[in-house]
N, C-alpha and C positions, 0 to 999 in steps of 0.2 A: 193387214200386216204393216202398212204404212205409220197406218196411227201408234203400234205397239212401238215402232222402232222411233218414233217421232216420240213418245211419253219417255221411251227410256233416254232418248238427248236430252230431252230436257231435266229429268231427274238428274244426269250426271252432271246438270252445270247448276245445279242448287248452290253448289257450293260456293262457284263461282259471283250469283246473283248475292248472296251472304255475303262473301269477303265485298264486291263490290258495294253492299250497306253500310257495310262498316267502316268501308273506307269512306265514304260520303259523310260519318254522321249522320247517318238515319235513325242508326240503333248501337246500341252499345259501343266502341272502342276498339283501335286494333294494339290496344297494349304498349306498354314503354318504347319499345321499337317497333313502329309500324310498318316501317320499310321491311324489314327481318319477317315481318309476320306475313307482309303480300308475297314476298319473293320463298317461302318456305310454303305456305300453304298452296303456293300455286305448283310448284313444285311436287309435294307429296301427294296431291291429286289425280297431280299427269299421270306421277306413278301409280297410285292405285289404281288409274283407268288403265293404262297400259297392261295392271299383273290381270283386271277382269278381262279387259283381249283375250289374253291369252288363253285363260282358263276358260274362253266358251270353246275352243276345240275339243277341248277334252270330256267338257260335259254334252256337247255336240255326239259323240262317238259314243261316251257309257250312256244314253238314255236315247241315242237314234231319231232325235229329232231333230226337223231340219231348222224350226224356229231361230235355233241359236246360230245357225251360219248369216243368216239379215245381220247379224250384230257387230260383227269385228270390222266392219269397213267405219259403218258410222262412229263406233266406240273410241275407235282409233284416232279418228279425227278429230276427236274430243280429247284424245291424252293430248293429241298434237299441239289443239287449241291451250290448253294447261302448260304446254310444255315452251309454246309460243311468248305466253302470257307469263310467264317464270323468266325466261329468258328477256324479256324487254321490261320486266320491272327490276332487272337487276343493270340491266344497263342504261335504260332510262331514268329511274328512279333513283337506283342506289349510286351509279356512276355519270351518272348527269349526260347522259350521251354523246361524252365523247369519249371517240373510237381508237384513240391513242392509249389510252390511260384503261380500255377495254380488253384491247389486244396484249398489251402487257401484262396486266391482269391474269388473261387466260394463259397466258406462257408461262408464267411465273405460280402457278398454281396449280400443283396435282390434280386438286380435287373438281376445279373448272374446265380443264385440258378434258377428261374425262365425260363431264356433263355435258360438253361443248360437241364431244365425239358422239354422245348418245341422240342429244338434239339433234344433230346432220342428218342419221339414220333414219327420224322421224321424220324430219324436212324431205327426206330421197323419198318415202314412204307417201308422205302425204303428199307430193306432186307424182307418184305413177299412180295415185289414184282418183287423178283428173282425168275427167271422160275421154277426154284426145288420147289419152294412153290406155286405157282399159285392155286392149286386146294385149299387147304388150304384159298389162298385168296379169290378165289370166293365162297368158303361155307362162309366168314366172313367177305363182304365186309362190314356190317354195323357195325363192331365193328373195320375195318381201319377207313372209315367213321369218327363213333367216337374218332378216333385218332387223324384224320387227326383236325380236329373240336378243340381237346383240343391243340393240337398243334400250331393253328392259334389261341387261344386266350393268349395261355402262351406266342406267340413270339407278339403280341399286348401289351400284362401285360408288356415286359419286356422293347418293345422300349418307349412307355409313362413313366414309371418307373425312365429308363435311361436318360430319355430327363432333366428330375429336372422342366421343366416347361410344358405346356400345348402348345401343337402345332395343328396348324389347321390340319396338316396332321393325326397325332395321333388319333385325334376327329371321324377323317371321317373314319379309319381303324375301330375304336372302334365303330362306326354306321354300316356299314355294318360289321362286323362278327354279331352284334345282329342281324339285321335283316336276315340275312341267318338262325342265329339259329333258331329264332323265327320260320321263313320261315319251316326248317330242323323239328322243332317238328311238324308242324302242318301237313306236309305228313307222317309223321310216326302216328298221331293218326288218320289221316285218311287211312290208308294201316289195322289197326290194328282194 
């Protein structure tokens, strides 16, 4: 089980090891604006690891295997790591790390105020699932849960936000998280 949960971190940071090629000059190019392209790609990755989180409860429950519950701790800490890496290549890279002209930034901007909020969520997430806190996490998985949950729609809110237009991608991010919630209320009123 170890080795399956180990192949699949590593398959979710391929991406990662790519963008970081490209940014080296190994292989190909990160485009006119390469800043734009680290701080976006690393971004829409967090995201899409954060919507698969989610989606193993549900595939957890319709196929009753327990395979898919090993997954949402590691997977998570992989949006986290994406969501880390989004976050410090836009204030390191894009704003040269200083924290005046960062802070500003984020107050002055809808669409950061909002990513800034979803990031925290993942930060709260990813420090109660250091071992020193485990028991703590497992008396309150449903309120990581709910973390995790507002966290995948604030980082949703922020990339549609930031796009300025309407993307098919965005659309489809924005359909499924509703449907999970939906999905997510209706086993909790049924458990209750």
């Amino acid at each position: 089980m170890k080795h399956t949960v180990r192949l699949i971190i590593f398959i979710s940071l391929i991406p990662f090891f790519d963008l970081s090629l490209k940014a080296f000059g190994i292989y190909a190019d990160l485009g006119a604006n390469p800043v734009e392209t680290i701080i976006h790609t690393t971004g829409v990755w967090g995201l899409r690891i954060l919507i698969v989180v989610l989606l193993l409860a549900p595939l957890g429950y319709f196929s009753g295997l327990e395979l898919f519950r090993q997954f949402p701790k590691p997977l998570g800490l992989v949006a986290f790591f994406y969501s880390l890496m989004h976050f410090l290549s836009y204030a390191i890279i894009d704003q040269s790390g200083d924290i005046k002209i960062i802070i500003v930034d984020i107050i002055e901007t809808p669409y950061l105020i909002v990513g800034w909020g979803g990031f925290l969520c993942l930060f709260f997430v990813g420090i109660a699932s250091h071992k020193r806190l485990q028991t703590w996490f497992n008396k309150n998985r449903s309120t990581i849960s709910g973390i995790v949950y507002t966290s995948a729609v604030l980082a949703v809110w922020h990339y549609f936000w930031q796009a300025k237009t309407v993307e098919i991608e965005a659309v489809i991010y924005i359909f499924t998280i509703c449907v999970l919630i939906v999905w997510r209320l209706k086993v909790s009123m049924v458990k209750n």
